[in-house]
N, C-alpha and C positions, 0 to 999 in steps of 0.2 A: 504494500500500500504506500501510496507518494505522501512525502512529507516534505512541506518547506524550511529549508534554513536559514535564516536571517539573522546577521551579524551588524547589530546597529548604530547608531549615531553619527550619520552620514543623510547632509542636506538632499532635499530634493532640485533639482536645476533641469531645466530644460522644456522638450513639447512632448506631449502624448496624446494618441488619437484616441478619443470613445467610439465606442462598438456601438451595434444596433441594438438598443433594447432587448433583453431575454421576456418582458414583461409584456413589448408588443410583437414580437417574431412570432409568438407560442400560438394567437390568436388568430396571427393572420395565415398562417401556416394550418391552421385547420377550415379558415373563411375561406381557402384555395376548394375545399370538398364541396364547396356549394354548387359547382359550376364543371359540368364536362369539357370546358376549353381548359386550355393551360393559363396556369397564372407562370409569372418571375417574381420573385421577391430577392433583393440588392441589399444589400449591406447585413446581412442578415447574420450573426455572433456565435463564433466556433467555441459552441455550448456543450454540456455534457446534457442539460434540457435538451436540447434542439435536435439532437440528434438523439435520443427516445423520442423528440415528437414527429421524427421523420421515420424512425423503425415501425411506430406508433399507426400512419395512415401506411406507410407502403407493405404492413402487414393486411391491411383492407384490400388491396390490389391498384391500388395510388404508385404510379408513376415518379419517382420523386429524384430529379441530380442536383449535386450539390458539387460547387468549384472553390477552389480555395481563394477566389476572392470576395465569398460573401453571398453568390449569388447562388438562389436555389431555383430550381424550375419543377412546376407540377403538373403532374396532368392527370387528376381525379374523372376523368372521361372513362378509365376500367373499372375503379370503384365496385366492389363487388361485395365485400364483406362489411356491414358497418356495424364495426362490432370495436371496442379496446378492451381487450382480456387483462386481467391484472397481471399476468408477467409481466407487461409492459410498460404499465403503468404505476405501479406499488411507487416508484421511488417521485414523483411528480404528478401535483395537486392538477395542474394545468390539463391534464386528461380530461376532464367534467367538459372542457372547453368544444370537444366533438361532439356532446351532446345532442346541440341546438343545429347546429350545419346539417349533421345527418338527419336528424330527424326530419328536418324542414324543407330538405332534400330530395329523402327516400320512404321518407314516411312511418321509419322506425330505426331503432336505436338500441343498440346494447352497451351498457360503456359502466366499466369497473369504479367502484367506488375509491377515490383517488388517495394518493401518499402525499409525501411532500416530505418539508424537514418539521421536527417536532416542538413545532413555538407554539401549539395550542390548540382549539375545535375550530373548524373551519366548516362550519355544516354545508349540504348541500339542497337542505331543504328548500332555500330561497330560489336554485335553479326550479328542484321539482314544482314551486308552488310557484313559480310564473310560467312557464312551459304548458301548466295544465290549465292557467288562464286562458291559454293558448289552446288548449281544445286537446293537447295530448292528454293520454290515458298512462299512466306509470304507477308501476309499483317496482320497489327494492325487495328483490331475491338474492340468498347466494352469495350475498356483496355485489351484486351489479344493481344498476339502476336500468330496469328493461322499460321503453317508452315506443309507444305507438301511435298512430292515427284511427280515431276511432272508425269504424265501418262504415263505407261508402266515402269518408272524407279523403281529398286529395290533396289539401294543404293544409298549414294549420289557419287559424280565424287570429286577427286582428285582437289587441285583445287593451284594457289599461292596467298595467302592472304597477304598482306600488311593493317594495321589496320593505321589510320590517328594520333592514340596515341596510347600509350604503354597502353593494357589492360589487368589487371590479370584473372577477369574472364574471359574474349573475348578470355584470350589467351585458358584458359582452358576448354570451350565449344569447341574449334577451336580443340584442344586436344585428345577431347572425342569423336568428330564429325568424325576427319579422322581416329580416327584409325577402323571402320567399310567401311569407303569409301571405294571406287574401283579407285586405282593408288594412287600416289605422291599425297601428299601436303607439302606444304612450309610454313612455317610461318617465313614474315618477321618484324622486330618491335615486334618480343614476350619478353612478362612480364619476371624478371628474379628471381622473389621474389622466395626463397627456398620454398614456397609451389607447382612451377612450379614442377620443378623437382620431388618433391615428388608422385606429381599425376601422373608423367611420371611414373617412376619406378611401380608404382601398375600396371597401365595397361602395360607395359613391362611383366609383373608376370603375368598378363590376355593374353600375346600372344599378342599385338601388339609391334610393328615395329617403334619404336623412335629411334634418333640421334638428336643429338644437346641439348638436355633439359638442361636449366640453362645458354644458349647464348641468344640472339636476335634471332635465325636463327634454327630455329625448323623443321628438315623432321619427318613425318610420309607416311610411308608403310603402305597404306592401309590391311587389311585381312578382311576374311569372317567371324569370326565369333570371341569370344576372351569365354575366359573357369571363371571357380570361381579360389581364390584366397587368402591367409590372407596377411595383408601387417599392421603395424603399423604406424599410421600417428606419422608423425616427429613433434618435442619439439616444443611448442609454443615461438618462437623469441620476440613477441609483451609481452605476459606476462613476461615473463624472463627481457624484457627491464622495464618495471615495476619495477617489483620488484626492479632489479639494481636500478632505479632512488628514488626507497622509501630506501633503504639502505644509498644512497649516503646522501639525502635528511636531514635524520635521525640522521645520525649518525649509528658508530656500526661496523657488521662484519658477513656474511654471506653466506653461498654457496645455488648454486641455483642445486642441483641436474638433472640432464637432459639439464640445458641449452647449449646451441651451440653459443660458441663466434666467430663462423666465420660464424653464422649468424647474426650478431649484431656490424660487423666492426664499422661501422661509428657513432653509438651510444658509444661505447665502450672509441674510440676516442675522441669523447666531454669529456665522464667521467674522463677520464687520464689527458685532458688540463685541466678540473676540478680541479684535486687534488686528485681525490681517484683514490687508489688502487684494480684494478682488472688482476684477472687472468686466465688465459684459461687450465684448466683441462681438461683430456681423459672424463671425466664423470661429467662437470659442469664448473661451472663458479663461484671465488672466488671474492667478492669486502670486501675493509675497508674502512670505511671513516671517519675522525677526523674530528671535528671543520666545521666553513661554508667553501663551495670551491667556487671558480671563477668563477661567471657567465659566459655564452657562447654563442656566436652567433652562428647561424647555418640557413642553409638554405633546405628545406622537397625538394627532388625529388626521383624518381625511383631510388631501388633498383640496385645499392648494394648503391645509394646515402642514405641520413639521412630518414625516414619513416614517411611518416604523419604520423602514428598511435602511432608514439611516440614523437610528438609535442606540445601536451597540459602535458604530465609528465613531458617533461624536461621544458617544461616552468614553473611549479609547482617549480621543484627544481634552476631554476634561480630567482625566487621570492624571493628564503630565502639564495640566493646567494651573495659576495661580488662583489660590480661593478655593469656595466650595459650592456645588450645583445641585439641586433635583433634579431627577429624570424619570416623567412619569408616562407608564405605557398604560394606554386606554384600549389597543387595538387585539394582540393578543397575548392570554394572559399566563404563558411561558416564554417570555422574551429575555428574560435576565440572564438563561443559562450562560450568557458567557462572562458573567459577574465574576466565580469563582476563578477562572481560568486566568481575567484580569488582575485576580487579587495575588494568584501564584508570580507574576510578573513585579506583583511590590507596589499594586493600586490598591487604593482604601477606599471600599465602599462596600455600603450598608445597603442591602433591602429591604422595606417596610411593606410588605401586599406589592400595590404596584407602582409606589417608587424608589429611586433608587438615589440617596446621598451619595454624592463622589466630594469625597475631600481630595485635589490635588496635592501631588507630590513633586517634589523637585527631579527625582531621577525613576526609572523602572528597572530593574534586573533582567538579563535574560533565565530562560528556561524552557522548559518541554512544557506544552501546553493542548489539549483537544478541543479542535472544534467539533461545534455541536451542532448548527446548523447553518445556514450560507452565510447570514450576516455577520452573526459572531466569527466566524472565520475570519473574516475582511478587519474586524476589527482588534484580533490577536494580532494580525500582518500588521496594524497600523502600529499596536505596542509596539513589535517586539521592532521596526523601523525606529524607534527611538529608546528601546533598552539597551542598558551597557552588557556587553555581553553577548553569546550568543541564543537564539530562540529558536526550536524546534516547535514548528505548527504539523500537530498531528491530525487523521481523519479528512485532508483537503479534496474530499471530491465533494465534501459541498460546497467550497471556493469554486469549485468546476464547472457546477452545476449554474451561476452564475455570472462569473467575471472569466474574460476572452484573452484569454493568456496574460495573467495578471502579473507574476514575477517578468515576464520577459517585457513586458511594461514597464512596471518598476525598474528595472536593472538599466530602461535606456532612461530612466532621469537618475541614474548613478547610486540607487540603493545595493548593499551588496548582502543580494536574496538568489537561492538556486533551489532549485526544483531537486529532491534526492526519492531516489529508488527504491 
């Protein structure tokens, strides 16, 4: 099993490009099944996701090449089996996501009850119970969730969904599902995360009929049928934030080519109370950072609020912060696993339920450390970038599972991290 080694306290300098989103590749890589023409999808992130979610459809009889520059081509035109068995899909939540394509599709669905990493319940009732607004018929056998069209029906109905919480995927099954329906749908309480929008705009490009993407308040026009497509998935936010926090973290000076600062408001914002300097480029996003900066409170909700997914890095970099911060997670509620793991490195912090005191420290020690799920990964890498000593990041396929070649990233803005055997 791969482990990273990390030998640290060495500034960051230089440029590094952000990858496609893992958060919208997954999405649009299943919106290709709606449609017997071929899609292209560009710029798309040499993921250890992506490639289950490519094993994932070309086990249905999906057509699927993939080139090392990014670019994948599909052709759901053989499409025969729509089905995701759990061997496939145990290790990635993002499987529910062919739910809605197939069904709205083909008229029925078998798709395994999904994995992921283990930050808490992620139910999938909110898909079941807007689908069947939808006029499907589903029941959960077995661990699968088997969903059909009720008898004599040929598409699903139009339907107004209201979800009980804000769901990214629910939104984007919900997404995929109406724009083959027959009439109106509403989506009320939709997700507003910038991969929302993104998966709009592609099936916009396929001929369906959105308004509203990127509000709460999402219409889709149903149509009969949607054509092939290329569409580039948009710059990954979550890596981009990374990075930004291993820069700040570090020390140094860096641009992040592709990133999008006005996907990273509220992140960006912490960075600035911080102390470091960032900037918003037509084509990236500039940070400097001297000396340690000022710890920060903050509290994780929806989009455009602060990101769970960027709650265990910035906690990373308030560890080696001056002062002291809460960090309170609303979203799910095993997110601290990687607390301990930062305490072995010589970070002081307490968890109360669900927040979390960091008292900064002047230095971090290295050591051998487990991640535990993608994000806390990324945010051991950020420690152990600034402990004295060397850091052993154990468990890194769930770094894999989200960030696109992350040490050989890191290694060209001059960190000295290697990938070991």
């Amino acid at each position: 099993m791969d482990k990273l080694l990390i030998r640290g306290g060495h500034q960051l300098h230089g440029e590094v490009p952000v990858s496609g989103a893992k958060n919208a590749a997954l999405p649009e890589l299943c919106a290709a099944l709606l449609t017997p023409e071929p899609v292209t999808l560009t710029n798309v992130p040499h993921l250890q996701d992506v490639q289950t979610m490519l094993a994932l459809i070309r086990n249905m009889g999906v057509k699927a090449e993939r080139a090392e520059d990014g670019t994948v081509r599909i052709d759901a035109g053989p499409l025969n089996t729509p089905e995701a068995p759990y061997e496939l899909v145990k290790t990635m939540r993002a499987s529910v996501l062919a739910l809605g394509p197939l069904l709205a599709r083909f008229g029925e669905a078998t798709v395994s009850l999904p994995g992921g990493c283990a930050i808490g319940s992620r139910p999938v009732d909110q898909h079941i119970k807007g689908l069947q607004a939808m006029g499907a018929e589903i029941v959960v056998e077995h661990g699968y969730m088997i969903a059909k069209l009720p008898r004599g029906w040929t598409r699903l109905k139009g339907a107004r969904i209201t979800t009980d919480m804000v769901t990214v995927t629910g939104t984007e099954n919900f997404l995929m599902a109406a724009a083959l329906a027959e009439g109106e749908t509403v989506l009320e309480n939709a997700a507003q995360e910038p991969e929302i929008p993104d998966l709009a705009e592609m099936l916009i490009k396929m001929g369906a009929r959105i308004e509203g993407h990127g509000t709460s308040r999402i219409r889709i026009h149903g149509v009969p049928q949607l054509h092939g497509c290329t569409h580039a998935v948009v710059a990954d936010r979550i890596e981009a934030g990374t990075f930004l926090c291993a820069v700040a973290a570090t020390g140094g000076e860096a641009f992040l080519r592709h990133g999008r600062a006005d996907h990273l408001d509220a992140v960006i914002d912490k960075l600035r109370d911080a102390g470091a300097t960032v900037t918003a480029t037509p084509d990236g996003i500039r940070i400097q950072s001297n000396g340690r900066l000022k710890a920060q409170s903050f509290r994780t909700t929806e989009y455009p609020g602060f990101p769970t997914d960027m709650q265990a890095q910035f906690m990373a970099l308030n560890a080696i912060s001056t002062g002291t911060a809460k960090v309170t997670e609303t979203i799910f509620e095993n997110r601290f696993m990687h607390v301990n793991e930062l305490v072995r490195l010589g970070a002081k912090i307490l968890i109360d339920g669900k927040v979390a005191v960091v008292e900064g420290v002047e230095r971090l020690s290295g050591a051998t450390v487990m991640a535990t799920d993608l994000r806390a990964s990324a945010s051991l890498v950020i420690a152990g970038l600034v402990a004295e000593g060397e850091t052993r990041v154990d468990r890194i396929y769930h770094l894999d599972r989200g960030y696109d070649r992350m040490e050989a990233k890191l290694r060209g803005l001059g960190a000295d991290i290697e990938r070991v055997k």
